[in-house]
C-alpha positions as CSV (number, residue, x, y, z in Angstrom):
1,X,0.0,0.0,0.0
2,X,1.8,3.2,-1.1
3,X,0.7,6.5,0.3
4,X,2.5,9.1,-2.7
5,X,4.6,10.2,0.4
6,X,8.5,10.1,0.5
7,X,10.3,9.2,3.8
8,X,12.6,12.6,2.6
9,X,9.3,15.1,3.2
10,X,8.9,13.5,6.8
11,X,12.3,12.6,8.0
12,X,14.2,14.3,10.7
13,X,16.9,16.2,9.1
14,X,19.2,16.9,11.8
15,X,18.6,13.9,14.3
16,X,20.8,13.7,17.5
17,X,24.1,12.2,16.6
18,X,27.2,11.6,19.1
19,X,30.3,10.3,19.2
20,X,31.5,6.6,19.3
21,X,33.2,7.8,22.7
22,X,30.5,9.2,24.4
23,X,29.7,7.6,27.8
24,X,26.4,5.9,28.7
25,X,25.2,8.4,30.9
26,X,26.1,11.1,29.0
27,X,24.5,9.6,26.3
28,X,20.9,8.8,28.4
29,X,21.4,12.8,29.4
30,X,21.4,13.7,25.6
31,X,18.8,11.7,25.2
32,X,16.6,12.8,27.9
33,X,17.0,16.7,26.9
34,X,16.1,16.2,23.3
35,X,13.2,13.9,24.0
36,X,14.9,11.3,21.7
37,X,14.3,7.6,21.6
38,X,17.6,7.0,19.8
39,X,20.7,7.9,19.1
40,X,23.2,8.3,16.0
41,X,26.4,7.1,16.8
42,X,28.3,9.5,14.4
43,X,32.4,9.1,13.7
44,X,33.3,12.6,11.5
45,X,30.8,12.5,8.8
46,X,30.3,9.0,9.0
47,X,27.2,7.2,10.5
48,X,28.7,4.2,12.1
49,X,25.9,2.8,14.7
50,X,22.5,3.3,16.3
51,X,21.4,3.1,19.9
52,X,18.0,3.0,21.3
53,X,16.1,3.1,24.6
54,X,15.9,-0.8,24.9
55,X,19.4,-0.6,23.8
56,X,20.3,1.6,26.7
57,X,18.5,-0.7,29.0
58,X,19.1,-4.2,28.1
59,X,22.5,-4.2,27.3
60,X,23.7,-1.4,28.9
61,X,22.4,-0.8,32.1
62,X,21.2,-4.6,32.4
63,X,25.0,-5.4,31.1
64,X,27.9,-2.8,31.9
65,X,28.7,-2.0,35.6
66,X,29.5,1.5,35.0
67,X,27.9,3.4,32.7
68,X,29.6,6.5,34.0
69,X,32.4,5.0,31.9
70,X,31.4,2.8,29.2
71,X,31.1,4.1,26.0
72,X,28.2,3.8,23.7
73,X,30.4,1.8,20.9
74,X,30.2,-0.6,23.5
75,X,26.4,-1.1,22.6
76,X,25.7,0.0,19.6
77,X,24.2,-1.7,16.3
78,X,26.3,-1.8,14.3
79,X,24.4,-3.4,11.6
80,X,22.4,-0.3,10.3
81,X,19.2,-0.8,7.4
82,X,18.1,2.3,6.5
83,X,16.4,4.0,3.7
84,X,16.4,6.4,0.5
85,X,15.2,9.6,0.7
86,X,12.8,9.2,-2.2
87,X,11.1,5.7,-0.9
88,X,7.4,5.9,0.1
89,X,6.5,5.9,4.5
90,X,4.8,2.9,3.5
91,X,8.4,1.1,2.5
92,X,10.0,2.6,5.5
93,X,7.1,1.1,7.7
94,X,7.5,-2.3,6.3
95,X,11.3,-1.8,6.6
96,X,11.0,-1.6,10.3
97,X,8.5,-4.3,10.7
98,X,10.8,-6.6,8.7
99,X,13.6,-5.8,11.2
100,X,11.8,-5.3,14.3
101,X,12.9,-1.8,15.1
102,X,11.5,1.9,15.1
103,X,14.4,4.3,14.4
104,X,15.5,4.0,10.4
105,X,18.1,5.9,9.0
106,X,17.7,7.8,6.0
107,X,20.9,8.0,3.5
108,X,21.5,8.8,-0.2
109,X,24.3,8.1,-2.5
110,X,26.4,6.3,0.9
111,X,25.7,9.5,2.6
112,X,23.6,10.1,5.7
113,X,21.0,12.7,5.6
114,X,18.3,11.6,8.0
115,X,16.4,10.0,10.2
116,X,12.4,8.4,10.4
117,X,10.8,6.6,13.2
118,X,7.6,5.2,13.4
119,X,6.5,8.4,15.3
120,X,7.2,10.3,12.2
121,X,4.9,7.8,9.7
122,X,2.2,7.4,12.2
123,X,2.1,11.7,12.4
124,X,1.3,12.2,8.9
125,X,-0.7,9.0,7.9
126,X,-2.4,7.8,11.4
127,X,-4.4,4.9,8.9
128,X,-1.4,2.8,8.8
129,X,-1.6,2.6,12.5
130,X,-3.4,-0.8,12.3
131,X,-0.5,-2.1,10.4
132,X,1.9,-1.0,12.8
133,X,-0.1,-2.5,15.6
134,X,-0.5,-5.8,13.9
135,X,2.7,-6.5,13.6
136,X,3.3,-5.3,17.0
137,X,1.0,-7.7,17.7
138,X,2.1,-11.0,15.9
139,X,5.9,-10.4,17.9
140,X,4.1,-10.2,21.1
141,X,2.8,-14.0,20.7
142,X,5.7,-15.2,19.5
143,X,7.6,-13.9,22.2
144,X,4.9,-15.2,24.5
145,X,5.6,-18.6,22.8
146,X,9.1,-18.8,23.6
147,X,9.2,-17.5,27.0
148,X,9.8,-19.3,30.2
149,X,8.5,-19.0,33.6
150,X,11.7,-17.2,35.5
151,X,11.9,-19.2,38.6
152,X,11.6,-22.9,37.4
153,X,12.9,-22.6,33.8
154,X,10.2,-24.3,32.4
């Protein structure tokens, strides 16, 4: 289902970016004061990972002892899909379904030049909420499926 919008009229232009060397809590800080789910981890002019909230939290703060000292590299994706500027929302929506995540990074000829989230998609064309929530849906069960009961294993 294509909508006739590109992801390059509702990307974020100038997303938060840091450094490969910035520390976990400075990072969380950053994030915090610009109200940010995610994090581009930036080394000169070349995108080199991504970092999210769960990111932050599961192997992180759930992983490192200090995070007053560990460095986001430590934890970042390093494995980036991303997007063109002139795709349609629809193929960035079923880009992040496909990979499970909500933070896609926009680039064109090798360069980086945004960033879309599902926020952005669900801003301009609310419809494909159902979509979004489906999918959201069918990874719920399965991880329901798979999971174990924590104090016997079983």
């Amino acid at each position: 289902m294509y909508t006739g919008i590109k992801v390059g009229d509702t990307m974020t232009f100038n997303p938060v970016t840091v450094p490969p060397t910035a520390t976990l809590k400075e990072c969380a800080m950053i994030m915090e004061k610009n109200h940010v789910g995610s994090l581009l981890i930036k080394e000169g002019d070349k995108l080199i990972g991504i970092a999210t909230e769960q990111d932050m939290v599961r192997s992180g703060l759930g992983k490192i002892n200090n995070p007053e000292k560990a460095q986001i590299k430590e934890i970042m994706k390093l494995n980036i899909h991303s997007v063109g500027p002139e795709e349609d929302i629809a193929d960035a929506l079923q880009a992040m379904n496909d990979f499970n995540i909500r933070h896609l990074p926009v680039m064109h000829n090798g360069k980086f030049v945004g960033l879309i989230t599902s926020k952005d998609i669900l801003k301009i064309q609310p419809h494909l909420f159902e979509t979004l929530a489906e999918s959201i849906e069918l990874k719920e069960e399965e991880r329901k499926l798979k999971a174990s009961c924590q104090t016997c294993g079983k």
